[in-house]
C-alpha positions in Angstrom: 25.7 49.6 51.8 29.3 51.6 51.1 29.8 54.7 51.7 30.6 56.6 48.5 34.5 58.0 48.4 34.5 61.4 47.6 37.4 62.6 45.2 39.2 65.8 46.1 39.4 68.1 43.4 41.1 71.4 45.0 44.3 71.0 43.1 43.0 70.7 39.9 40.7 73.2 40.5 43.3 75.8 41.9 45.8 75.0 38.8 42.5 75.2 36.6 41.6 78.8 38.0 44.9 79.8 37.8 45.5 79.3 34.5 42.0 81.1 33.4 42.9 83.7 35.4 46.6 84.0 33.8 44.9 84.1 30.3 42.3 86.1 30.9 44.6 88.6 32.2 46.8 88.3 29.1 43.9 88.9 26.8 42.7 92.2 29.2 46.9 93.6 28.4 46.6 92.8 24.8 43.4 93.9 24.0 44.7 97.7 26.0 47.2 97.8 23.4 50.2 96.1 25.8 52.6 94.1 23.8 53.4 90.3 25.9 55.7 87.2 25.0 54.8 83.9 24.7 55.7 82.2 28.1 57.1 78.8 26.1 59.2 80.4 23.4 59.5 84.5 24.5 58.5 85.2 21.2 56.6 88.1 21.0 52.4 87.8 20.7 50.6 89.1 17.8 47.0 90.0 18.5 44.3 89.1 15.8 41.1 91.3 15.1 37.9 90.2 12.9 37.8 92.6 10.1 35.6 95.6 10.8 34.7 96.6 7.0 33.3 95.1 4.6 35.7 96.1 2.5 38.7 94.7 4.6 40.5 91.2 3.6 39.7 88.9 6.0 42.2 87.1 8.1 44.2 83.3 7.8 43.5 83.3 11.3 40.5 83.3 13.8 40.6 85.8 16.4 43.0 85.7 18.9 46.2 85.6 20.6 48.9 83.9 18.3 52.5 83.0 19.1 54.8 82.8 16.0 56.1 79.2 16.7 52.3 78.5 17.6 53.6 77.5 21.6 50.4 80.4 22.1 47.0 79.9 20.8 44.2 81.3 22.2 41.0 81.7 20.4 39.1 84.4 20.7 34.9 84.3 20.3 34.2 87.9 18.6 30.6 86.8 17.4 28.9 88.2 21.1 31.2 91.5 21.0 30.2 92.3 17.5 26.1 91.8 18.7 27.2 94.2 21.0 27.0 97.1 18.4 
């Protein structure tokens, strides 16, 4: 029998963790109300909401973090803050 070769993930999973961390970081700053650029293009970030009315037009866009030139696109999933309520 061979012995099975185990592959050595650390490095992606340090770069992975990094970037969640970065992001989740960002949306924390946004969501207080902090402005931020877009790391790619320095553009600044615009912050999407779900409409809260019914009466309120609803957006192009999903929630999230948006970039002008689109370098930025982060989704955001509303649907478990608005069971929250």
């Amino acid at each position: 029998m061979s012995e099975t070769q185990k592959l050595d993930f650390s490095a992606v999973n340090d770069t992975t963790l990094a970037s969640f961390n970065q992001q989740k970081n960002l949306i924390k700053r946004m969501m207080k109300g902090n402005t931020a650029e877009c790391s790619e293009c320095k553009k600044p970030l615009t912050l999407v909401l779900p409409a809260t009315t019914k009466n309120a037009k609803p957006n192009a866009k999903a929630p999230g973090i948006y970039c002008a030139k689109g370098c930025t696109d982060i989704e955001l999933d509303m649907e478990a803050v608005a069971l929250l309520k």
